[in-house]
Legacy VTK file of the C-alpha trace (Angstrom):
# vtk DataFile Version 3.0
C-alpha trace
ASCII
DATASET POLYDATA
POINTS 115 float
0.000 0.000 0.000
1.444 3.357 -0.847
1.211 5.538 1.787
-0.843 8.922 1.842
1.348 11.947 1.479
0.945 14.198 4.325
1.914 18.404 4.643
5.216 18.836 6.675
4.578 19.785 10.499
7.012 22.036 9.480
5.323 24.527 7.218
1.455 24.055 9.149
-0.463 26.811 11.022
-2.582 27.988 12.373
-5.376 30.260 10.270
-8.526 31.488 10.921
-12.203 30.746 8.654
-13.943 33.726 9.206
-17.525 32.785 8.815
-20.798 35.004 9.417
-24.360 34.086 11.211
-26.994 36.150 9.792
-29.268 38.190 12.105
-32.116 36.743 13.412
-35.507 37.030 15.448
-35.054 35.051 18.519
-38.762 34.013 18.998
-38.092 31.401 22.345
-37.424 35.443 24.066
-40.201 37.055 22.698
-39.384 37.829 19.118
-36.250 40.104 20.321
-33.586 40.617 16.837
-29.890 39.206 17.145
-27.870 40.648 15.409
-25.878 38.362 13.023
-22.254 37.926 14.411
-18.487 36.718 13.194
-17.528 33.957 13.746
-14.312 32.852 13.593
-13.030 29.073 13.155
-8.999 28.326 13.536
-7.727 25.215 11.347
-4.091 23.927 10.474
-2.875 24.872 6.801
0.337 26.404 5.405
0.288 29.361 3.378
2.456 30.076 1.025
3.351 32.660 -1.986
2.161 31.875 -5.234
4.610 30.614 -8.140
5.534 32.061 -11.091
2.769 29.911 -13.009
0.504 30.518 -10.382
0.774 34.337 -11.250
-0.021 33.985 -14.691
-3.894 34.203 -15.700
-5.519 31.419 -14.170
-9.185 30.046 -14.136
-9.727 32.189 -11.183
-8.811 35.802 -12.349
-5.396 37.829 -12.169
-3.337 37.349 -8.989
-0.575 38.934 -7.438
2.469 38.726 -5.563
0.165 39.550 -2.505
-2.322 36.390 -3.329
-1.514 33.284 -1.396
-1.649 29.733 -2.164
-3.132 27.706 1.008
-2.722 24.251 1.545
-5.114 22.307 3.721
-7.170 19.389 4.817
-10.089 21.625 5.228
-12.813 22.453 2.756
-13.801 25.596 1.786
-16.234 27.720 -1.142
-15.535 30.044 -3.436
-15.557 33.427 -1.355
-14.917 32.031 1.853
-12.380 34.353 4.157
-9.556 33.007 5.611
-6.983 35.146 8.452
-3.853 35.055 8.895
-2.184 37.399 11.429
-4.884 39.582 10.509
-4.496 39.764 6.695
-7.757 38.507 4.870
-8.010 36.604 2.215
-10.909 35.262 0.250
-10.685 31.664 -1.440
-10.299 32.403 -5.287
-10.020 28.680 -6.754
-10.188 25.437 -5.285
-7.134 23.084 -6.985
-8.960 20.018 -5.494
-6.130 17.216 -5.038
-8.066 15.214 -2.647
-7.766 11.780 -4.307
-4.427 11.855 -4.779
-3.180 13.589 -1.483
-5.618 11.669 1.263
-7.959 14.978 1.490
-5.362 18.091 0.735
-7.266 20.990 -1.322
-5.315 23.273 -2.629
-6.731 27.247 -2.746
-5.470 30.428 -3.979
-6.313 33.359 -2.191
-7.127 36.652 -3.340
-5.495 38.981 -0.367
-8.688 41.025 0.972
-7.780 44.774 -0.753
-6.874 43.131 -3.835
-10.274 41.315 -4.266
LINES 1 116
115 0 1 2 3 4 5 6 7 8 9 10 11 12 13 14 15 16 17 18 19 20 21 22 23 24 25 26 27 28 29 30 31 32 33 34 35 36 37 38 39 40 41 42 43 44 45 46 47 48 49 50 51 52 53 54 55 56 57 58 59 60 61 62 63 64 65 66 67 68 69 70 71 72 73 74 75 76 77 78 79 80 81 82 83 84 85 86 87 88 89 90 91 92 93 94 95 96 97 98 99 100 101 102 103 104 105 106 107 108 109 110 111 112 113 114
């Protein structure tokens, strides 16, 4: 049996999915409005800049230096936000590799003032 490749301890850390819960009547206390709220989910991934390819046009758009490539065991959309020491970035294109890697997606992310 060949044995699944797994990312380097090494280059993993520790990033944020920022996620948001709409706003919503809470009837069970009288009808009262919540307002919607952040909510923010930490998972293991590395991050790293994109390659020379990866800068080229791509299915996704135009990237930049400042765009990120992220890989993870986690799944994400389209549009999703990811944080990393308080940079934002917003999934771009999913380069699924899950059957060969045992799960790992790759993304590129568009960095959040270059969306």
């Amino acid at each position: 049996m060949i044995p699944t490749p797994k990312i380097l301890a090494l280059v993993m850390t520790t990033l944020n999915h920022i996620s948001y819960v709409d706003g919503h009547y809470d009837y069970d206390n009288g009808g009262v409005w919540v307002d919607g709220t952040m909510v923010t989910t930490p998972f293991q991934g590395a991050l790293l800049p994109l390659s020379y390819e990866d800068l080229k046009y791509d299915k996704g758009g135009t990237y930049t230096s400042e765009d990120q490539k992220l890989y993870t065991y986690s799944r994400f959309k389209k549009g999703e936000k990811i944080e990393d020491n308080g940079i934002e970035y917003a999934v771009a294109q999913d380069k699924n590799h899950s059957r060969y890697g045992g799960g790992l997606h790759i993304y590129i992310l568009k960095r959040g003032d270059n969306q």
